[in-house]
SEVOKOL-945956 format. One record per residue (C-alpha): y, z, x. Coordinates in steps of 0.001 Angstrom, whole numbers, plus 500000, padded with zeros to 6 digits. Layout:
% SEVOKOL-945956
YZX/...
This chain:
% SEVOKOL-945956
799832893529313963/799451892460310209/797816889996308720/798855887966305350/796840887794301633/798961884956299576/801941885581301333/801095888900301443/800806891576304332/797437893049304645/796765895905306497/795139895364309911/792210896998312159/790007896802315025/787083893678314936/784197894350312440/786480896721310129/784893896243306173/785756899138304003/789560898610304434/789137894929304045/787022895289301436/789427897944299556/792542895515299879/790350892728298562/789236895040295646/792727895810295125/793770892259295790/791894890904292829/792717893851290075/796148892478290462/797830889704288268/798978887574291500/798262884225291020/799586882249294361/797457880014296198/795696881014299305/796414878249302462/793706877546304494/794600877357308375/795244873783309516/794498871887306277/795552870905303455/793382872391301202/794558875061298940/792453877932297023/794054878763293348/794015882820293131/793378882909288962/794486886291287281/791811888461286801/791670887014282914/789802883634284120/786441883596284348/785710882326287857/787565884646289184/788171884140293228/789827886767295551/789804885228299017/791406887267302390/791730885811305873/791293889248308207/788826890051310818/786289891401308096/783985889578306348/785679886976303895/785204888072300187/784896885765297041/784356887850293634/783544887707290997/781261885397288269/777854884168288570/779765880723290409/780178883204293424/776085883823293706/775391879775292913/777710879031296098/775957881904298564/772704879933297373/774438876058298336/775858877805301697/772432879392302478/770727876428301825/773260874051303799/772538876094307053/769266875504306548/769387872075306748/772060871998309023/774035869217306909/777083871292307079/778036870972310904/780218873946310976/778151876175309300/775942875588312050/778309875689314738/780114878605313451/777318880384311788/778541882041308638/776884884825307378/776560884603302986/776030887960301184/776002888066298129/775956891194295024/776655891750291578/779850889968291136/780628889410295176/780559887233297902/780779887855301125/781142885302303569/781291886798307354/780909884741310553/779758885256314225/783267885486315657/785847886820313962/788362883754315071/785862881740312594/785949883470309265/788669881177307997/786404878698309347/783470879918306701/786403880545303970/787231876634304505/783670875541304185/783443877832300745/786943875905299545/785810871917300326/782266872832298690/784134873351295098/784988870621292588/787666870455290183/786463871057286276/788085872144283024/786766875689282573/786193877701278715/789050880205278770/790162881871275436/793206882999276885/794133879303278229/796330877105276054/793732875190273838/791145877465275402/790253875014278371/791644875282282043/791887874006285530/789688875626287723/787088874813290530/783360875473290297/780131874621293207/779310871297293902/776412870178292037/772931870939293061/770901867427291940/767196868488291732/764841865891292855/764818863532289225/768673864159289256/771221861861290510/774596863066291553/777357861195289834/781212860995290723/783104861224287229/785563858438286440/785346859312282760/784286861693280258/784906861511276067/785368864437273806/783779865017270619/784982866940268006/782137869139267904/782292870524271039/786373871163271002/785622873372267759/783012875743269049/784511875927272412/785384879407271983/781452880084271303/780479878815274591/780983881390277756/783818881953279502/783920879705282700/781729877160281077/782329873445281554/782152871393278312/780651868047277906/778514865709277056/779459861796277424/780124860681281127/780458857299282690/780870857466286446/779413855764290200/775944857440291783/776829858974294969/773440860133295550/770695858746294397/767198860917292774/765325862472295844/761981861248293885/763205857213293951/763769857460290196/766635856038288673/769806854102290133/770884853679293596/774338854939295023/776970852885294318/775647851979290302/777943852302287912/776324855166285224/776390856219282253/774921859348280418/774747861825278320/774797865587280107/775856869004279993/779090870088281663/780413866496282548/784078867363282540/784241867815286127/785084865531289260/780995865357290261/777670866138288106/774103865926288593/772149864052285746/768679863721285278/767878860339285960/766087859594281979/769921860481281517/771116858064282066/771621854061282604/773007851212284582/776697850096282889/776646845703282864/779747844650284956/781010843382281525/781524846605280439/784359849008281639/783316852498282350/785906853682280223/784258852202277178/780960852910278334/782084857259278400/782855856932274882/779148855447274298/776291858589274384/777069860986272121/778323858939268922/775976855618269883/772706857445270488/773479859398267023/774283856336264761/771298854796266916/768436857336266123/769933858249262849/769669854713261279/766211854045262795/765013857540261118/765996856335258118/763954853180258240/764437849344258017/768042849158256500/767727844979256045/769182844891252357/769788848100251540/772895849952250717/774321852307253366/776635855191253201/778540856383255763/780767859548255484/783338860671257867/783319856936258613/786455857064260574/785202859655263337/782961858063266395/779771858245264676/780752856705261851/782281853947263730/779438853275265460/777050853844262626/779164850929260625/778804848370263502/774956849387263953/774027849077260137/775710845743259857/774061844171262340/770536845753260824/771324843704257892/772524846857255481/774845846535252973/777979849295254010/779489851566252564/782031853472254618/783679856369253021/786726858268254572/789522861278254180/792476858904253275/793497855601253108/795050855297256744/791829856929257526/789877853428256378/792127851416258790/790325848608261039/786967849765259187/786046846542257647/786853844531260824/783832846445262464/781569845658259463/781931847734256406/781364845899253049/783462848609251004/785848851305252163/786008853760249271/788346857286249841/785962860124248784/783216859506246732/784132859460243071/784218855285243422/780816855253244235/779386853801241358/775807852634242324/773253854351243861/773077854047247858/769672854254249882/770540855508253205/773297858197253665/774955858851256878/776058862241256117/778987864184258894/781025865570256305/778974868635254683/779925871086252093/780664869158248699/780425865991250390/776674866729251255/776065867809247390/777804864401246139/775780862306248468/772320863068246873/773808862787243479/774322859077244761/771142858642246785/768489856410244852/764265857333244230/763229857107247846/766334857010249353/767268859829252858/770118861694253823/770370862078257740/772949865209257557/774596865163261145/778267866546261325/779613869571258836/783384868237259327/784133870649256124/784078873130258233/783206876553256065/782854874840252921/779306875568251767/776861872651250008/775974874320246559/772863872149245160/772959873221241271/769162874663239769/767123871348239204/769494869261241313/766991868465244044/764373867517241342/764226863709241209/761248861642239370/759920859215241169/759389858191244893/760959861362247031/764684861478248033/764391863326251389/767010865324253515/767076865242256901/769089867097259796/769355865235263544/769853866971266884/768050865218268775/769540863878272270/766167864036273999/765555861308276957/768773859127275991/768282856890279032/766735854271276800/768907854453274280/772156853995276940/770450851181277572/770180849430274486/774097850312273560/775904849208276907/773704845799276386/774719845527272852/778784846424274075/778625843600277065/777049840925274699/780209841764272287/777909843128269618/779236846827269538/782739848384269982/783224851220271743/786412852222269626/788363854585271607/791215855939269848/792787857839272685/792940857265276654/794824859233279419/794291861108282536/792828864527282330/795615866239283243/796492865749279614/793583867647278090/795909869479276200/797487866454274139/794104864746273534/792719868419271868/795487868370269642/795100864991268742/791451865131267937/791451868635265914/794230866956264189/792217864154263071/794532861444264397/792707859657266814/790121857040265635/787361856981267091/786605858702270576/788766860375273000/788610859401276526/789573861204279591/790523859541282855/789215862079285587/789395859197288546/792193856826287683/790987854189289916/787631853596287578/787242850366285520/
């Protein structure tokens, strides 16, 4: 009697054989097969990625125990499966006890009868979620793959994703960030389970936050995270909201009372900048918004901006607040234009390599202190959610989003972004059916 792998035969032995098992899953996952493994009776299918992708899974339906190599997502879903028994909310891990092992790079996943180990495998399959994964070798360096369902601690909330934005940032350093890693910051979603301490929404709120690894079907969010989205507000716009709101946000009020004075904005076209224009207009500032190109400038003054200048050369007074995302020269020409006791809140470096070269003497100014400032600061943004999806539902801020579509088209909406063509934020539809 043989037994199948992918469509393939697998050798077969008497009840409670491992070394041969094990061997043909070792050899198994060295290979560069990449069919899908289908589970017994269901629907459910279990991608086999080539041995390149970081979450590597190598699954095998034989009388041994079931084995699941090779990334530290392997040891996170022993831990979920172990605790599950333990609280007997997965039925049939309790009715068909499955036995989790797990080593340096392996899984195994046995159970009581040998008629059950697809039974175990199955359980190990519905616990994933679908995310896009880091992978240099993956067209745009991001992929499809599946990683554990999330763990909420008890001030975390576990979210279902109907939308997440991209940011420019993170799309450039992707290939910085560890292979298997889910990228992500700005999510807008429904609680499915609320904090186990009582903090924060109830299921069934509509969300919004700012996290790590939030382009994925489910995350868990700390519940000062996040905040309630007004019913006036589509969750849609309200994904585009953290990362570029809460930086214009805390970036204007660092910089003090703006009522009157004269604000520059570089990179003006990008989300922050957007943002930044609508939130200094309504302090009462005086805006300047300064941009790449002409078609660049586009729609700028509808949202607020007093002047739209390309560059800086037509900058001919000095300005008291400077939103700074551009770097290099930019960063140089922007103190040149900033006033006695005027600030610089540096946040992007969209000149990529260029370096800021500050002439000797050129930071020496007489009289009250110009000041420079950086800003990283995404600390606690629950507050600060708060204050921008009021200010969107009352009509008072935009969320500007440049570029919509399901996730499946991750790879258009990179290209689109690192090409500078899409104004404003980027927004992916990960559950079609959200508002």
């Amino acid at each position: 009697m043989s037994r199948s792998y992918g469509g393939r035969p697998v050798p077969s032995g008497p009840p409670g054989w491992s070394m041969s098992c094990s061997n043909w899953a070792a050899r198994s996952a060295s290979s560069a097969w990449n069919s899908p493994v289908r589970l017994p009776n269901r629907r459910k299918t279990v991608p086999l990625p080539t041995p390149a992708a970081a979450a590597t899974r190598s699954s095998e339906t034989c009388s041994a125990p079931q084995v699941v190599s090779s990334s530290s997502v392997a040891r996170r879903i022993a831990r979920r499966l172990r605790a599950a028994s333990a609280r007997s909310a997965l039925t049939s891990v309790t009715a068909r006890p499955c036995g989790v092992v797990s080593g340096p790079g392996v899984l195994i996943v046995s159970a009581a009868e040998p008629d059950h180990q697809s039974d175990c495998l199955e359980e190990l399959a519905m616990s994933a979620v679908r995310a896009l994964l880091v992978d240099p070798e993956a067209p745009r360096s991001l992929r499809f793959g599946e990683i554990p369902e999330p763990e909420p601690g008890p001030g975390e909330a576990l979210v279902e994703v109907r939308h997440a934005s991209m940011n420019y940032g993170e799309l450039r350093w992707a290939l910085h960030r560890p292979i298997g890693a889910v990228l992500g910051y700005d999510v807008a979603g429904v609680v499915l389970r609320g904090a186990a301490d009582g903090s924060g929404p109830a299921p069934g709120a509509r969300v919004v936050a700012f996290s790590n690894g939030t382009w994925a079907e489910r995350v868990a969010v700390a519940t000062d995270a996040l905040a309630e989205v007004p019913d006036a507000v589509p969750l849609a716009d309200a994904a585009a909201l953290p990362v570029v709101g809460i930086t214009a946000l805390r970036t204007l009020r660092a910089a003090g009372g703006v009522l009157g004075k004269r604000v520059l904005i570089t990179g003006a076209s990008g989300g922050v900048g957007r943002a930044a224009i609508q939130l200094a207009r309504r302090g009462g500032a005086y805006v300047i918004a300064s941009v790449g190109a002409a078609a660049r400038g586009e729609g700028l003054k509808e949202l607020g901006a007093d002047e739209v200048v390309i560059g800086l050369d037509t900058v001919d007074r000095p300005v008291d607040v400077v939103l700074e995302n551009v770097g290099g020269p930019h960063l140089v020409a922007s103190w040149n234009l900033l006033a006695p006791g005027g600030t610089i809140q540096q946040i992007g470096w969209a000149a990529h390599d260029q370096p800021a070269v500050f002439p000797p003497n050129s930071i020496y100014s007489p009289g009250p202190a110009k000041s420079l400032h950086s800003f990283s600061d995404m600390s606690h943004p629950g507050p600060d959610l708060a204050v921008l999806v009021s200010l969107a539902a009352r009509g008072e801020l935009s969320a500007e989003v440049g570029w919509r579509g399901s996730w499946e088209r991750v790879e258009e909406a990179v290209d689109a972004l690192l090409g500078r063509r899409i104004p404003g934020k980027a927004v992916l539809d990960i559950a079609p059916e959200g508002r």
